[in-house]
Phi, psi and omega in degrees: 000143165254151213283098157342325192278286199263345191070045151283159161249131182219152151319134174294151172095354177302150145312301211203148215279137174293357195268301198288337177301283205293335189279313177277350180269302161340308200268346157285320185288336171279357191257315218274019185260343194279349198280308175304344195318275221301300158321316196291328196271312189268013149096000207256041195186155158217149170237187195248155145253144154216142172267111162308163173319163175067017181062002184309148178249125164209155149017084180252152218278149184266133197088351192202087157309357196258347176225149170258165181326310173277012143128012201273169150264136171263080157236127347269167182273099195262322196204160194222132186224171152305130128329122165232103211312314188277042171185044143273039168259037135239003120302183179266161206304334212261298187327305193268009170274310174305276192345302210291315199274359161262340170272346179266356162269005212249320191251015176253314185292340211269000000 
């Protein structure tokens, strides 16, 4: 079958085409991060980073260690550090583009 959204080709018998499940599960596990913002900001929470192939730095989405704020799957997982919200110039562009825009919208709501 082909997917109405993206024009993915998915298998007959799916539910729902795996390119947009997954595009939409993302934008859930990133709106379910802001609730963290506030502890994370004021240093009283930590999250993770992992470094990825290529020495890459990225996010890991708080409930799914397993994928970062931009969307990567961490396979494989070469290394794991603290998050530190004032030294997002050692992530990645995307991680800290969600990041820098849930926080300004975290200071919008506020």
């Amino acid at each position: 079958m082909i997917c109405t959204k993206c024009k993915q080709y998915f298998k007959e018998g799916m539910l729902q085409c795996p390119v947009c499940w997954a595009r939409k599960s993302h934008e859930i596990y990133v709106e379910f991060q802001k609730q963290f913002l506030p502890p994370i900001l004021a240093g009283k929470a930590k999250i993770t980073r992992v470094r990825t192939l290529g020495n890459q730095w990225h996010i890991a989405l708080i409930g799914d260690r397993n994928h970062g704020w931009c969307g990567i799957e961490f396979k494989p997982r070469l290394g794991e550090a603290s998050f530190d919200p004032e030294r997002l110039d050692v992530v990645c562009p995307d991680c800290r583009k969600t990041f820098e825009d849930l926080v300004q919208e975290a200071e919008g709501a506020a």
